[in-house]
N, C-alpha and C positions, 0 to 999 in steps of 0.2 A: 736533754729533756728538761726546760728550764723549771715544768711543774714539778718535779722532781728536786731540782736542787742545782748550784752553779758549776759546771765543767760534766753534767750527768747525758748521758748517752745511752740511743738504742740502736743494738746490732740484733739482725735481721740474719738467721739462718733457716736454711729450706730442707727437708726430706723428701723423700717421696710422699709421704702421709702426713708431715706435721710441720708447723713453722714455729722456730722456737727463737723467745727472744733473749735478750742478755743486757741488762741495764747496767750501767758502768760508770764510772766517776774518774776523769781523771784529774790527779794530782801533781804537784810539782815533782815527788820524785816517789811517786806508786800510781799505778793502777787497780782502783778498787772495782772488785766484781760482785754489786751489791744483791742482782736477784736473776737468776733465770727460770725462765718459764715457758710450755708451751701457749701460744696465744691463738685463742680461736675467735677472736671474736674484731672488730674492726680497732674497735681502742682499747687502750687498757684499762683493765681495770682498776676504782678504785682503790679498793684492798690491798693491789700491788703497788700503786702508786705512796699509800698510806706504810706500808713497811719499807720501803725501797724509803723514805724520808724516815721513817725513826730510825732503822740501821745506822744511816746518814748521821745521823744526830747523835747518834751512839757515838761512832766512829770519830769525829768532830771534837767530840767531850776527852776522848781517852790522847788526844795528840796535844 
């Protein structure tokens, strides 16, 4: 998800009742798993996109 951030990913899982998603970053040597959530709606949200980038930032600052 480049509006997100460089190497940032959405995985798409199904239930019977809900679709949950999982925005992910990968790194040279982790996989960070920066927000899951269920998504009802066709895009994501703002709000998730705006924490899923500070986390990011967070994370970025502490390596």
């Amino acid at each position: 998800m480049p509006s997100i951030g460089t190497y940032c990913h959405e995985l798409r899982m199904r239930e019977a009742s809900k679709t949950w998603r999982f925005i992910y970053r990968i790194d040279e040597d982790a996989i960070a798993i920066v927000e899951v959530f269920n998504k009802t709606t066709r895009t994501t949200l703002k709000n998730v996109i705006e924490l899923c980038k500070k986390r990011l930032g967070q994370s970025s600052a502490d390596q």
